[in-house]
N, C-alpha and C positions, 0 to 999 in steps of 0.2 A: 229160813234158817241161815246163822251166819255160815260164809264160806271161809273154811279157811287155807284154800287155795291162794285166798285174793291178798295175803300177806307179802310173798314177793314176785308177784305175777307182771312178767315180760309186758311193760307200755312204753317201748321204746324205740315208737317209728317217726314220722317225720315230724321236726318240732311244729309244735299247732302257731299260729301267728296272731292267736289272742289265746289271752289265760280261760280257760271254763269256770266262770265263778259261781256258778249254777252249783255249782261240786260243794257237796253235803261240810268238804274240810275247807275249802281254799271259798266261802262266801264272803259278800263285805263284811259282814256279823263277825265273820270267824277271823277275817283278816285285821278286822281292828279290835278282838279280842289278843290277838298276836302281837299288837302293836303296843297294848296297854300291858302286856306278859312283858315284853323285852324290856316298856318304859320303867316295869316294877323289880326287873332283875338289875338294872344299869343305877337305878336306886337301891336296892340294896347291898349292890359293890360298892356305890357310894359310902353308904351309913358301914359297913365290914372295913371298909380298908380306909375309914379316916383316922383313927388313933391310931393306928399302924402303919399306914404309908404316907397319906395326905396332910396330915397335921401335919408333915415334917416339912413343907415347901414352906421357903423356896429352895432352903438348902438338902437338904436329906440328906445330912449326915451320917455315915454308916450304910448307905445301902448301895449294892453292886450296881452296872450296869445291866446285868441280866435279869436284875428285882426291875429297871427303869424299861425295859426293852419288853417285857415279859406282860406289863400293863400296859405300856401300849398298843401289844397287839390283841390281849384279849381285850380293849374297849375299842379298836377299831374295828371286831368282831360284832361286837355285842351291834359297834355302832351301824354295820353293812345289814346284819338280822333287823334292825329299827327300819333302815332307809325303804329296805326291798321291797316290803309289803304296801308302804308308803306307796310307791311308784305303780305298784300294781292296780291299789285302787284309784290311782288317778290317770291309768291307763297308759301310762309310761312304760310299754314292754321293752320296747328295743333299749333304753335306758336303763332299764331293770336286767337286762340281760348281760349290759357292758359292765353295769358294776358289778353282777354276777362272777364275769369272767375274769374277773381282779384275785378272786376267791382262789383261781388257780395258785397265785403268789402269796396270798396273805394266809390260806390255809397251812402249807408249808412254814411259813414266819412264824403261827400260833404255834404248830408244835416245834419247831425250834426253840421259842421264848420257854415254851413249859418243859422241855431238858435241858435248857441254860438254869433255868432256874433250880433246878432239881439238881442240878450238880452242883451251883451254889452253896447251896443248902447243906447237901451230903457232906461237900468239904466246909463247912463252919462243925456242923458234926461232927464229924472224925477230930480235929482238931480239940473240941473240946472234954468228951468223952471216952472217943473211939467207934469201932463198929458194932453197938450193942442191937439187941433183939429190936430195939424199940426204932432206930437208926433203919435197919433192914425194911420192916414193917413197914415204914413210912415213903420210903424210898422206891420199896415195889410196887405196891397199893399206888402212889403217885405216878406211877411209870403206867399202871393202868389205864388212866385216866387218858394217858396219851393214843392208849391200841386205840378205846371206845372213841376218842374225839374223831380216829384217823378213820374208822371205821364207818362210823356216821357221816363224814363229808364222802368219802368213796362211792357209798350208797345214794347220796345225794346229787353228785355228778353225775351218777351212772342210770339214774332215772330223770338227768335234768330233761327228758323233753314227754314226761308226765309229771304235768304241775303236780297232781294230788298226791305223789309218794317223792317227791324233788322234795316239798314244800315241808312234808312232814318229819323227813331225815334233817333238813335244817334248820328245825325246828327241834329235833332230838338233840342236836349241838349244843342247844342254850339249855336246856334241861341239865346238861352237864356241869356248866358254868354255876348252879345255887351253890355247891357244895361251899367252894372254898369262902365266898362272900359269908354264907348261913355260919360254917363252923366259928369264922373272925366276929362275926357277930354277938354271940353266943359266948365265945373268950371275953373278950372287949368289956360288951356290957353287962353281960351277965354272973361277969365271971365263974363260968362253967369251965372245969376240967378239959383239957384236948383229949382225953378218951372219951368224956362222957360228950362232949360236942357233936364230938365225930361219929359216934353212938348217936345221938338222938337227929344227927343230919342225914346217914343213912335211911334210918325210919322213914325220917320226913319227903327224902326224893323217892320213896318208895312209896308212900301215898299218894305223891304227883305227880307221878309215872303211872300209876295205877288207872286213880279217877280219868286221866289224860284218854287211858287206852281203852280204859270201858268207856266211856264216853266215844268216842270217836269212832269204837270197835258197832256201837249201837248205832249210830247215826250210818253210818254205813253200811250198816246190814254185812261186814266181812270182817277177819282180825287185823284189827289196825297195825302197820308197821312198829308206833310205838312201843307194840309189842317186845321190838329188840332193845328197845330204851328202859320196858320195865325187868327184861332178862339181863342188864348190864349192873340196873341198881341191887337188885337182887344177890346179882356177883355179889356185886363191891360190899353188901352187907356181910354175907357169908367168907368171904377173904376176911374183913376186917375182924371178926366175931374171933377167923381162925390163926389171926395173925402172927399169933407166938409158935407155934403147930410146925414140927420137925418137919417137914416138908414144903410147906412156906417159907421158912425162914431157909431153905436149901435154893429154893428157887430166887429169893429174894437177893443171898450170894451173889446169884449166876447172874441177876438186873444191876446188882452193884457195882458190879465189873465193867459196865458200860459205861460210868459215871465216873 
């Protein structure tokens, strides 16, 4: 019977001095199933953010420093989630653990980049519009995005000296990362609606947060951490669903103010 105990159960005593790769999540299998995950998400920001951002080099006209600063840190992100696993199967701990500890500065940098940018944004908005419904919505909802990113690396330090829940919280990180690449894609090429985008991008981290968590939940015989990765998408569906909703938009106010 699964336990579900084992979701966020105390493995945090002396760090081990090799990875257990024996472990049902953290095997070579599963580690360069994570390699080929990150190699597939750093191409699809690719293919998301070339008519919108990348076309525009070498000049890029029109866009802030905080648009320039905001992408570098989420692909120096994406790129620290590619190297780490790398190093592990090649037995490169103590090397995997230095660049780990980089994470202390660069996780901080990420979410600085994503309320630089958010305030960016906000003020091209207001300028153009004003503060409408649609303005608020966007703005909170995105400000989200910041709790769950910050949340997920805290849980990730704080279990770093159990590979198997360290490994899976930084691995919930990049799960977060499809949304904004899926929705520019989805505009871009398909030209789909940014409602309906963002509508069918919810869905979609909501089925790979799912499959993610059964699956992992099965191979482990316990309930997978991912568990709080399938309760964030879940949020962020039901927030966005209720986005116009007098009390959203009261709260959304109150995130404004920060901006």
């Amino acid at each position: 019977m699964m336990k579900a105990k084992g979701v966020f159960s105390k493995e945090r005593g002396r760090e081990p001095e090799n990875i257990p790769l024996n472990d049902p999540f953290i095997s070579p299998a599963v580690l360069k199933g994570v390699i080929v995950g990150v190699i597939l998400l750093i191409v699809l920001a690719h293919i998301g953010f070339s008519k919108t951002y990348i076309h525009f080099f070498p000049t890029f006209d029109g866009f802030t420093t905080a648009q320039h600063f905001h992408g570098m840190m989420m692909m120096a992100w994406l790129l620290m989630l590619l190297v780490q696993p790398l190093l592990i199967l090649k037995g490169k701990i103590k090397l995997h653990r230095r660049i780990g500890s980089l994470s202390y500065v660069l996780a901080p940098l990420v979410l600085l980049s994503i309320y630089l940018v958010i305030q960016s944004r906000y003020d091209i908005y207001l300028t153009k519009g004003g503060q409408t419904k649609a303005v608020i919505s966007w703005i909170s909802i995105n400000f989200r995005l910041m709790v769950f990113f910050a949340v997920l690396y805290f849980l990730a330090m704080y279990y770093r000296k159990s590979p198997r829940l360290h490994a899976r919280f930084m691995c919930g990180t990049a799960l977060l990362l499809i949304a904004p690449a899926l929705v520019r894609v989805l505009i871009s090429y398909f030209e789909i609606s940014h409602a309906d985008s963002h509508s069918f991008d919810r869905n979609a981290n909501i089925f790979i947060a799912g499959v993610i968590t059964i699956g992992d939940s099965w191979k482990s015989k316990r309930l997978s951490p991912f568990l709080l990765v399938l309760a964030f998408m879940v949020l962020q569906k039901i927030l966005w669903d209720m986005r116009e909703a007098p009390l959203l938009q009261a709260v959304g106010n109150v995130i404004a103010k920060m901006f």
